[in-house]
N, C-alpha and C positions, 0 to 999 in steps of 0.2 A: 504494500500500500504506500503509496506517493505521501510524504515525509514535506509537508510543506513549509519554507522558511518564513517568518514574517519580519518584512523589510518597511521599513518608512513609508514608499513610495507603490508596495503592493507586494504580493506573495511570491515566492522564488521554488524551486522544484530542482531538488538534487538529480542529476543524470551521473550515473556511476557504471564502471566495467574496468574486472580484475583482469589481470592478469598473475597467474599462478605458478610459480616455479617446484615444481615436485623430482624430489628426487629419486630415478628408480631405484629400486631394491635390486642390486645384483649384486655378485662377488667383486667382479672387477668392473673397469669403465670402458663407456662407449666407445673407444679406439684404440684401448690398450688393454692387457692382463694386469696389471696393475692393482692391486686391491682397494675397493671404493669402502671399507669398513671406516667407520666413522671414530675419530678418538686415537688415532695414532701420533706418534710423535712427528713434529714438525718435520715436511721434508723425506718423510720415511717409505711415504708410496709412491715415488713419482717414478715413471717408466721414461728412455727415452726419447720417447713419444708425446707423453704428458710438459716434457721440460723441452718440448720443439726443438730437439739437436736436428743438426742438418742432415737428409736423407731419410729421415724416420718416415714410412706412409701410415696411414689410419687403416685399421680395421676393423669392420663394423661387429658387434658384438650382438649376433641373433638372440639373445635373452633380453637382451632393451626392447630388440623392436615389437618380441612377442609380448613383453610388457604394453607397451604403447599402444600393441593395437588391444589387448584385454581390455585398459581403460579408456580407449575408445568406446569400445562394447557395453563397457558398463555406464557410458553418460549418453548412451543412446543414439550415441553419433556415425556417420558414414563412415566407413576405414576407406583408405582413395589404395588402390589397388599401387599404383605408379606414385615415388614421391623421392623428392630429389635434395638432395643437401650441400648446400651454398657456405662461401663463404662472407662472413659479416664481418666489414673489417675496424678495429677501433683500437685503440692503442693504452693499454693499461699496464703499470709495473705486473702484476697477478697475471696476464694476459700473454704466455711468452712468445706465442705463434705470432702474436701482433693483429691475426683472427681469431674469432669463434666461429666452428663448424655448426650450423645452425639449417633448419629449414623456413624457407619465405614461401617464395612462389605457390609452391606446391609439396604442403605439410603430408604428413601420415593420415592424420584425423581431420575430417572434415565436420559438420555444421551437428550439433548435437544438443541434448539440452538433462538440465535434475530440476525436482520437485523440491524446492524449500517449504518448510515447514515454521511460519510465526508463531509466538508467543499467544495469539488471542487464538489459536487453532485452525487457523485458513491459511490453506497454501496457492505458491507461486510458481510457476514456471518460469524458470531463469535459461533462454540460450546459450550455446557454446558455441562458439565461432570455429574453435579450433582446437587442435592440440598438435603442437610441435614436438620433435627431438633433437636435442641438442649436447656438446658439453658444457662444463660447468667451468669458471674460469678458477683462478687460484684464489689465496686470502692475505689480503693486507693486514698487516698487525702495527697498529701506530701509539700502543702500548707497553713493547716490550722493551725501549730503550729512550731516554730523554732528549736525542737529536736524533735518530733515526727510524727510517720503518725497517718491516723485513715484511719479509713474503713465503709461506707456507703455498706451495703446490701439493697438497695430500688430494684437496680436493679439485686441482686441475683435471679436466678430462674425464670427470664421473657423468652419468647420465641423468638428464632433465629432460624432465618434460613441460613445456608450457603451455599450460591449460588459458585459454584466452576465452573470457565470458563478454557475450553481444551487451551490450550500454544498457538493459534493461532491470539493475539494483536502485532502487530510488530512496533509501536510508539508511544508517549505519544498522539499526536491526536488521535490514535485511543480508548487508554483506557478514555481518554474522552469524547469521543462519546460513546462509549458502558456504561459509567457508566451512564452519561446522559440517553440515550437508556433502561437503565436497571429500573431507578427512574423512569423514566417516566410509564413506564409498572405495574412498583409496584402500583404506585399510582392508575394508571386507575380499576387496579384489586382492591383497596382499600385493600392489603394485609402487606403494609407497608407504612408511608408517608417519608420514603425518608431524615428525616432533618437528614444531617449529621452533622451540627454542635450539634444537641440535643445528638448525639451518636447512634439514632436508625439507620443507616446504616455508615458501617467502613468496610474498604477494607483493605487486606494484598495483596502484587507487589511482586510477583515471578518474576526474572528477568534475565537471564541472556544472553553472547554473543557469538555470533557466525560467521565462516564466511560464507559467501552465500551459499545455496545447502550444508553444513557441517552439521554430529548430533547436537544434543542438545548442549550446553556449559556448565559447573557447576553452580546452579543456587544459587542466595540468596533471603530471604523473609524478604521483609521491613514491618515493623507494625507499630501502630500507623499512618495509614493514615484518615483522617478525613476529608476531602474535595475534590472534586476535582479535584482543582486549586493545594492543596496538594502532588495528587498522578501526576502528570504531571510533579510537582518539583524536586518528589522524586527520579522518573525515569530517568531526565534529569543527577544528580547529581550521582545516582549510576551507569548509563551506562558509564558516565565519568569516575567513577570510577575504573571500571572494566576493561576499554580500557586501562589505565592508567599501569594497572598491570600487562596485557596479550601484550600490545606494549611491555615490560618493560622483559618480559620473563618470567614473574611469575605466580600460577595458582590460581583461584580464589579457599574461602573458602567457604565450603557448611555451610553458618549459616545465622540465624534470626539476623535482624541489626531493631535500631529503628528510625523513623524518628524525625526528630529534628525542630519543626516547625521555631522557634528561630534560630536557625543555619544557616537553611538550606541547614543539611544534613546530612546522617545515620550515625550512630556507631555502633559498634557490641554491639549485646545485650547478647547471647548466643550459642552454636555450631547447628545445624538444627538439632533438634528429627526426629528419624525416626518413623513410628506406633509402634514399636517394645517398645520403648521406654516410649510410654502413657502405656502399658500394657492395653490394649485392653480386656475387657471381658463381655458377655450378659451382664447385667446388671437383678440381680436375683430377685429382686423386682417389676420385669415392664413384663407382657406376650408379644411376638413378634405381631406387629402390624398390624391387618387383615382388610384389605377393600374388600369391595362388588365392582361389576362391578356397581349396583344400586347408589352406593354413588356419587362413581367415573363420573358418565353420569347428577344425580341430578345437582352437582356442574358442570359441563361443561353448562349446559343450563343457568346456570345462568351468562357466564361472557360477560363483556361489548363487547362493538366496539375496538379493541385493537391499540394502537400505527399506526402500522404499515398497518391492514386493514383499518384504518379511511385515512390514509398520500394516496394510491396507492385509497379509492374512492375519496378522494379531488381530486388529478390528473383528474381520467376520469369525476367525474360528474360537477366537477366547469372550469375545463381547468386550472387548477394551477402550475406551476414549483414543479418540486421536492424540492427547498427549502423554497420555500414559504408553501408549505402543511407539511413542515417540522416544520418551526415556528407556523404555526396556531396548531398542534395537541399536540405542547410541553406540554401545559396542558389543561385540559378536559376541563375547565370551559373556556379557550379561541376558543377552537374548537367549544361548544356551542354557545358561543356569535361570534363566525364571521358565524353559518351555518344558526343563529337569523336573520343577515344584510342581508346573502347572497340570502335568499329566496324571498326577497321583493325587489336587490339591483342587480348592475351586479358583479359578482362574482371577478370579478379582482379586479376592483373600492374597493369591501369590503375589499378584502384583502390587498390592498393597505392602505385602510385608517386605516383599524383596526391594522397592523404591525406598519404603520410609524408613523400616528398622534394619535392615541388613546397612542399603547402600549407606543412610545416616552416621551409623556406628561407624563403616569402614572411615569415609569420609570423618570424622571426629578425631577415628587413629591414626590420621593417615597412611592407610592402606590400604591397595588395590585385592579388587576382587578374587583374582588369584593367589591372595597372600589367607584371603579369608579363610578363620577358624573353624567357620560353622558352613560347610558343602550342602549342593543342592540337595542330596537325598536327605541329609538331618537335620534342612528346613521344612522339608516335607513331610518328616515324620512328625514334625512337632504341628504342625498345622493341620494334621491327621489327628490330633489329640482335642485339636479346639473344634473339629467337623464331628468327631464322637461324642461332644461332650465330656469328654474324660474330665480335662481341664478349663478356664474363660479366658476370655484374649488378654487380659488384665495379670494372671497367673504365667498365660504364655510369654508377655515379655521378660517378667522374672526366670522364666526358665531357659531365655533365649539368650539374656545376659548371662549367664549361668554355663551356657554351650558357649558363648565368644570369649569368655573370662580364662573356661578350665576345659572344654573341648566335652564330650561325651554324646549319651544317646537322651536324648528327651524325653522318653518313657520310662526309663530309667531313673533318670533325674526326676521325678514324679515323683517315680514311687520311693526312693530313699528320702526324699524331703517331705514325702507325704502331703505332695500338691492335691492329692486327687479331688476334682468335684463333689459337693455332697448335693445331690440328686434328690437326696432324702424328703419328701416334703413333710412330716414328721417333725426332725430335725432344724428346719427351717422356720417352721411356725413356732416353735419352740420362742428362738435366735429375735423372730418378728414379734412374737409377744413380750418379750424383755424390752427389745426398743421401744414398744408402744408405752409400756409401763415406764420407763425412765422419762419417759418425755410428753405428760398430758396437757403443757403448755403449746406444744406444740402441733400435738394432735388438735387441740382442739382451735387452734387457728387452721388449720388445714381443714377442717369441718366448714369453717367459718368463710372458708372460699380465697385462702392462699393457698391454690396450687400448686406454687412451684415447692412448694415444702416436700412434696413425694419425692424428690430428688434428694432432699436429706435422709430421709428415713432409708430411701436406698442406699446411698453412702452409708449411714448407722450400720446397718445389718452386714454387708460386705465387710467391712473393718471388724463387726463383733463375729464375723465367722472365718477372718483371719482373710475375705478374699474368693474361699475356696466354697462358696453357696453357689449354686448356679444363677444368674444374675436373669431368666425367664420365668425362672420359678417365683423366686422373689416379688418380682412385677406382680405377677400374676398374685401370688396369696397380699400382696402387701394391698394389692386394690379392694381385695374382696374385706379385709380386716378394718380398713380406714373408711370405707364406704359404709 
């Protein structure tokens, strides 16, 4: 939904389109054996290939490209059978070729599109213009000495992919959900893992303003964005920016600004290249790049339950809200462990407990669901205990703290604590005439037509039976004794 800015002189309309730099997942990099494992020592992977010694050629590495076209497949985009890689020429210390092998003309991945999913439960379709392959240039470090840089090639020549989304984001909520939306997808396909803090995926914020129903506006690209939480800030701060100069009478400049995490906020970096400007050419060492329909169909067979078909079967086969099957599928290994509870458990109950009390607690400890104490079966079992009635939801999170604390079986835990339900109605009326009798002031305002007092006397009775009364039975005799 269109994110309207309110300006002096009348309403402004954000136009925005990422561009995504994801790193694939392989051993080594796109032109070289080299290892692309992330975290080595400065300098320690470069091939030489990667450090452009003279006479080195490129060769391409069939595990990127089967990458490429997987996440093709997965944003629902054309794979272009023929596709050709140029060189893009620009000159940076990190940069040793003085190129990047890069594709223009004619990408891998042609025109495709994902579902974002907002916060108030309505979603969007966002276009994908593209998805290129490319290497990665090396890393400036202008912290490791007080007069000079140095330069790390580990990451020279690892494979990227640049995911290029059509101008159709119109808030910072939405480029957070779509980037969300977009990791999520990656990971599932196992084609990228997403950490943006590590650098394997970074986004550039094409941004600019307009008024409603008007063309385009002049646009600027923010770089350096690395998070998120980042690209939300960046947006905020450059929309303001822009308002700021067009309220003001003045026209925005078409150039590349950097973001400023520290600051919290862009400077100009340089004026916007046009293609013209990379010089653009095949690149004469690389043949243009041919796939079979055969390949192209092998890799389709092989991809998961995706984001978005996993979120629309939760809907119909569990009965789940659009945001609740939104949080369960955010990642694979949580979507397994609640479809773990759900087949043994009632499916809301699981989702209930796996969003609020599992994920909460991890979340509290800081720890990931894989580290978790308490496994999907001996969630299930204990939620088996509150569907028998054995035990109340009330008793079950006591016993659930209990499993994350000291690890064990839930029914177990029961019975050695002597949780179990009293069923008893007997026993219950007992518990209900005691309360009654402690408390004739109160009954008899509740006579007198304050209702909400049944809610004490439920409370009463729950604490005078330790918790472990069945909390329907209760209801039940506590209406028929007060009335």
């Amino acid at each position: 939904m269109a994110e309207l800015i309110k300006g002096e002189t009348g309403a402004w309309e954000m136009v925005i389109g990422l561009e995504v730099h994801a790193q694939v997942i392989a051993n080594s990099k796109l032109f070289s054996g080299a290892s692309a494992v992330f975290g080595a020592d400065p300098n320690s992977q470069v091939s030489l290939v990667d450090a452009a010694m003279p006479g080195m050629l490129p060769v391409l590495n069939e595990h990127c490209v089967e990458q490429a076209v997987r996440t093709g497949l997965g944003l629902n985009a054309a794979i272009n059978k023929v596709s050709v890689f140029e060189r893009k020429n620009y000159f940076y210390p990190d940069l040793p070729q003085g190129y990047q092998i890069s594709q223009y003309l004619y990408p891998i991945v042609g025109k495709g599109f994902i579902e974002i999913d907002m916060p108030d439960g309505t979603s969007r379709t966002i276009g994908i213009t593209r998805l290129h392959l490319e290497q990665d240039a090396g890393k400036s470090m202008h912290d490791q000495h007080p007069t000079k840089s140095y330069v790390d090639l580990n990451r020279s020549g690892c494979a990227l992919m640049e995911i290029v989304s059509e101008p159709d984001l119109r808030s910072g909520d939405e480029v957070v959900a779509y980037l969300n939306k977009l990791r999520m997808i990656l990971r599932y396909l196992g084609t990228c893992d997403g950490n943006m803090e590590e650098g394997s995926m970074r986004c550039d914020v094409n941004l600019s303003l307009r008024r409603p129903g008007s063309p385009f506006g002049t646009r600027t690209e923010v770089k350096n964005v690395n998070s998120v939480k980042a690209a939300q800030q960046a947006i905020e701060y450059e929309a303001q920016r822009q308002l700021e100069i067009l309220e003001s009478g003045g026209s925005i400049k078409q150039e590349t600004r950097l973001w400023d995490p520290a600051k919290l906020e862009t400077r100009s970096l340089r004026s916007k290249e046009d293609a013209h400007d990379y010089r653009y050419f095949p690149d004469p060492d690389l043949l243009p790049l041919k796939l079979t329909d055969e390949l192209i169909e092998r890799i389709r067979k092989t991809l998961p339950e995706l984001p978005d078909q996993k979120k629309h079967r939760f809907m119909e086969q569990y009965g789940l809200t659009a945001y609740d099957a939104g949080v369960l599928i955010a990642e694979q290994n949580r979507a397994e462990y609640f479809e773990t509870v759900a087949k043994s458990s009632d499916p809301k109950l699981a989702a209930n407990w796996v969003q609020n009390e599992l994920l909460g607690r991890l979340n509290k400890e800081g720890m990931s669901l894989d580290d978790s104490p308490v496994k999907a079966p001996a969630l299930a079992g204990l939620l088996k205990l509150i569907a028998d009635n054995t035990i109340s939801g009330k008793i079950a999170k006591d016993v659930f703290a209990e499993m994350f604390t000291n690890g064990g079986d839930a029914a177990a835990i029961v019975e050695a604590k002597g949780l179990r339900q009293v069923t008893d109605t007997g026993a219950i009326e007992k518990v209900i005439n005691e309360v009654i009798a402690e408390n004739p002031d109160n009954v008899a305002a509740f006579k007198g037509g304050k209702d909400k007092l049944f809610g004490f006397f439920v409370g009463q009775v729950m604490k005078k039976s330790g918790g472990k009364a069945n909390p329907d039975i209760v209801n039940e005799l506590l209406k028929k004794k007060l009335s």
